[in-house]
N, C-alpha and C positions, 0 to 999 in steps of 0.2 A: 504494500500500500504506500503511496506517495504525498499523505498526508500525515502532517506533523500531530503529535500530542504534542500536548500542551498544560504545564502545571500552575501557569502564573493565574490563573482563574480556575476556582473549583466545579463555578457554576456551569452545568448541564441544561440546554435551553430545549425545551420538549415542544414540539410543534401538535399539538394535540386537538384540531378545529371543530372537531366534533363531540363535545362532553355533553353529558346526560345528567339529570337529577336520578341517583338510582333509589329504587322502591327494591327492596329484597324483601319476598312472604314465604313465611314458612308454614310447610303443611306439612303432617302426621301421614297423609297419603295423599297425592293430585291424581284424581280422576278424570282424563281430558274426557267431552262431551255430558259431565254431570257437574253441580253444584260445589263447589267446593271455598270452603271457609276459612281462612287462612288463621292460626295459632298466634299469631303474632308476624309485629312487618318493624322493617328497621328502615331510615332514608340516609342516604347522604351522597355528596357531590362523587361521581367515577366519569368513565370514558378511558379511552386507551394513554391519551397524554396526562391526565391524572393521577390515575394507577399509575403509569409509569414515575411520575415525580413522587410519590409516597414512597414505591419502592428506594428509591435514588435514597428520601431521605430516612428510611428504619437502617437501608445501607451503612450512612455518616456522612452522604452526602448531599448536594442543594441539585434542585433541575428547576426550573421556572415552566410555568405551564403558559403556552401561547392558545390563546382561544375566541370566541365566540360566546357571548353570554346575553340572553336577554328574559325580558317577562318575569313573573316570581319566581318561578322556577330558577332564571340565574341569577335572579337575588339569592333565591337559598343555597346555589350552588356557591357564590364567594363569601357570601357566611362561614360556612362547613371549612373550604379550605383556608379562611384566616384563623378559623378555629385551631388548625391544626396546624399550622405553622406553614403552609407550602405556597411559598410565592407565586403569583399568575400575572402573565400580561393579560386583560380580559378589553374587549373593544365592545362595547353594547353596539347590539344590532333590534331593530324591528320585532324579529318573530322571536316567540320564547323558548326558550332550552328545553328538549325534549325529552321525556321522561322514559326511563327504560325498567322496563318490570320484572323482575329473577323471581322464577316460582321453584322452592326448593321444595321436592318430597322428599320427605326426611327417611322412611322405611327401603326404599328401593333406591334412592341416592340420584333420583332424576333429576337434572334441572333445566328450566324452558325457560326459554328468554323470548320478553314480549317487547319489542324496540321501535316506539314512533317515528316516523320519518322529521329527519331533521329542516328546518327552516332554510330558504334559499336566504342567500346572503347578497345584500345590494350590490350592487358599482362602490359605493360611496362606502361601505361597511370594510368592503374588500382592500380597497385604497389604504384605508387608515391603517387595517393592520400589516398591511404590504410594508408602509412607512416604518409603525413601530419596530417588525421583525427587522428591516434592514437596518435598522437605526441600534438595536441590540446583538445583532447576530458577530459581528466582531469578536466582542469580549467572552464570547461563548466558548467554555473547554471543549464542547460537542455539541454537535446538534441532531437529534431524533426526531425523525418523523413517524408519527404514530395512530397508524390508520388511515382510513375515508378522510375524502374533504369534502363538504355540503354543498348542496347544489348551488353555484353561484363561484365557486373557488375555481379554477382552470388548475390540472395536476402541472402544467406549464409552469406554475407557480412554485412549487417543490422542487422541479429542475432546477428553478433559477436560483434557489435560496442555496443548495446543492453545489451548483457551481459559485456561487460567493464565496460559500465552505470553504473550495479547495483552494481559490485564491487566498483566505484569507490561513490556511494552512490547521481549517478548522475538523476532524474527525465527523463523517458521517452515518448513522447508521438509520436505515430503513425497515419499519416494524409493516409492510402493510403488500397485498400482491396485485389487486384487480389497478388495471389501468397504468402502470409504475414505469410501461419502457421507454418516457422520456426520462423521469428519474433515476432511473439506473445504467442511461445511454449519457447522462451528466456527470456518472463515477462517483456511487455510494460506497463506502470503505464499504460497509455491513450490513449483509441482508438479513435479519431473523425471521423466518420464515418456517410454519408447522409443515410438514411430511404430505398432505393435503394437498397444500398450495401449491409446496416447491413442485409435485407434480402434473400439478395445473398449468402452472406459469412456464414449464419447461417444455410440457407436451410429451411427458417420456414416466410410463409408470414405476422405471426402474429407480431408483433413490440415486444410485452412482452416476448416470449416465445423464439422469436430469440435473445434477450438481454439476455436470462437466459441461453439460449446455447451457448453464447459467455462465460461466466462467469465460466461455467462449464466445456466446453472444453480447455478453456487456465484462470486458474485461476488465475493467476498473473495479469491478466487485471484487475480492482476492478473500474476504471473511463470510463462510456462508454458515449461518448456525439454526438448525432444523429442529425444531420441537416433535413429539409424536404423543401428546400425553404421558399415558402412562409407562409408553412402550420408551425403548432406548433413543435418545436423544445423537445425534451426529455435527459434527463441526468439521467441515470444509475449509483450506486452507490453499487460495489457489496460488502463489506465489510459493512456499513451502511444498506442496503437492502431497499437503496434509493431511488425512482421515481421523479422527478418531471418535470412536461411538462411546456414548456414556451410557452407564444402566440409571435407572430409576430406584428411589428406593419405595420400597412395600409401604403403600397409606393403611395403619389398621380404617379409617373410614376417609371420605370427603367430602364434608361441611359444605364447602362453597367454592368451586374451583373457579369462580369468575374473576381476571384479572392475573391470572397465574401467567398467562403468558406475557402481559403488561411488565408485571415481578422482574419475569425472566430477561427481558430485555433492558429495564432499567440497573438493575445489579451488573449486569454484563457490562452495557458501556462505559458504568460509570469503574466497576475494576480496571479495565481495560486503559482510561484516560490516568488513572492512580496511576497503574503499572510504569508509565513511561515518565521521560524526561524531558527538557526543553529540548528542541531540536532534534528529536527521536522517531525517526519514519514509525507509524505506526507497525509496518511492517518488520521491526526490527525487533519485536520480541519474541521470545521466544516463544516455536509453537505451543509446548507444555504450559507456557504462562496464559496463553489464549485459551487454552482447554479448561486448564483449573476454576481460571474467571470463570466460562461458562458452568464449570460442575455445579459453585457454589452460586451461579444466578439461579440454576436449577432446584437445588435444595433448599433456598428460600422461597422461591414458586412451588412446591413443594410441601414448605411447611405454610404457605400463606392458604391451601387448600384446607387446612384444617382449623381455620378461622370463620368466623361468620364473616366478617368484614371483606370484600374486595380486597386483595391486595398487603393487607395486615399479615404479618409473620412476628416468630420470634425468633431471635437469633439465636437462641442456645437450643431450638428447636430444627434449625436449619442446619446448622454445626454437627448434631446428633443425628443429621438424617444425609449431610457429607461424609460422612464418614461409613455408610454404611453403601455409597456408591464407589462405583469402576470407571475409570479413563485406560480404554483398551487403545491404543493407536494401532488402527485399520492399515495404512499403509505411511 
């Protein structure tokens, strides 16, 4: 990779345009097509750039959430996170912040997600935050993009923030797949991407073959890190011509795995920016140190499964459930 870390700023700048008010209901059992009464419901502000700065900060680290907020709903969403300590750039827009509904059955461990479509976003809404983001993206140790953009946003837009990145010799990583090959024809250091997707986006069912088509057709990507749930995790290393598959470890149950992946990607970049030094190609660490990073984004995605919360973990919970996984290197 040909982008620089960087130590003189801790901050992590999360591009997250799509946040939701979450409604989490719990049920004793969900019966789709009958009546069902929910035990009890919890709310608070998520979406994938949210989650992802929570995780950043239970890590020890800061990410700044870039977004979209309006109507009550993103009042009660920047309430929640000044509650909780996580900086946001928030731009009020028009339509209100949409609300996303987790219905957990607690006996069989289903969970459904019921997700309103998000608000289009002006000319005039888009501009402003076009402005703020290029006015902050400088100072930025990294920058994550994470997820969807709402109707109104051009992914043209992610290119372009993308290529600043690398002029500005700033680490990029990409958490998101539908729509992305101008972004990843702009040279994203990092794709995180689930076993699902990569298959998707690659056109090729085989896991290896579609890593090498990733690599080959946006070469600038050289960091490919593949979620699978609960099955074995793999990290792709195109410059090192690296493999290695990580095991998972045994959940006795899970609570609420929404946002695990959010977890997994914030823990990773932000070890990954720790890891190096001023003037230190990303590229130049060592493969084993990019694996470890990802083992332990993992084992906090992992132990944040066993929380009601989105995206909450504990660290001596994550540590205990590290230690019980494998970093095989594949080739």
């Amino acid at each position: 990779m040909q982008t620089l870390l960087t130590s003189h700023s801790p901050e992590l700048l999360a591009l997250g345009l799509n946040p939701s008010w979450q409604k989490t209901l719990f049920f004793a059992h969900l019966q789709p097509g009958a009546v069902n009464r929910a035990e009890r419901v919890r709310c608070e502000a998520s979406g994938k750039g949210i989650n992802f700065a929570y995780a950043v900060q239970q890590a020890g680290g800061r990410a700044t959430v870039v977004q979209f907020v309006g109507g009550a709903t993103g009042e009660q969403l920047q309430a929640d996170l000044d509650g909780r300590g996580i900086p946001h750039l928030s731009i009020p827009v028009a339509g209100a912040t949409r609300v996303c509904n987790t219905l957990l059955s607690g006996d069989d461990h289903v969970t459904t997600e019921v997700i309103e479509p998000a608000a289009e976003i002006l000319p005039a809404e888009f501009a402003a935050l076009r402005e703020a983001v290029l006015a902050r993206l400088p100072d930025a140790a990294a920058l994550a993009i994470c997820g969807t953009f709402p109707p109104g946003v051009p992914m043209s837009f992610a290119a372009e923030l993308v290529t600043v990145a690398r002029q500005n010799g700033i680490p990029v990583q990409l958490d998101a797949y539908r729509g992305v090959a101008p972004v990843l024809e702009a040279g994203v250091d990092i794709l995180k991407i689930n076993a699902t997707e990569l298959r998707e986006l690659a056109g090729n069912p085989d896991m290896d073959t579609a890593a090498a088509t990733i690599f080959s057709r946006y070469p600038a990507t050289t960091c490919l890190a593949v979620t699978d749930g609960p099955g074995a995790a793999h990290l792709f290393l195109h410059e090192d011509r690296a493999h290695f598959r990580l095991t998972m470890p045994q959940l006795p149950r899970v609570v609420n795995p929404i946002g695990a992946g959010d977890c997994t990607a914030g823990v990773f970049l932000l070890r990954l920016v720790q890891a190096g030094v001023p003037g230190m190609p990303l590229s130049e660490l060592l493969p084993e140190t990019v694996a470890e990073a990802f083992c332990e984004a993992l084992a906090c995605a992992s132990a944040s499964c066993l929380e009601e919360q989105p995206t909450m973990f504990s660290t001596a919970v994550a540590a205990r459930l590290r230690a019980e996984m494998t970093i095989v290197q594949v080739q």
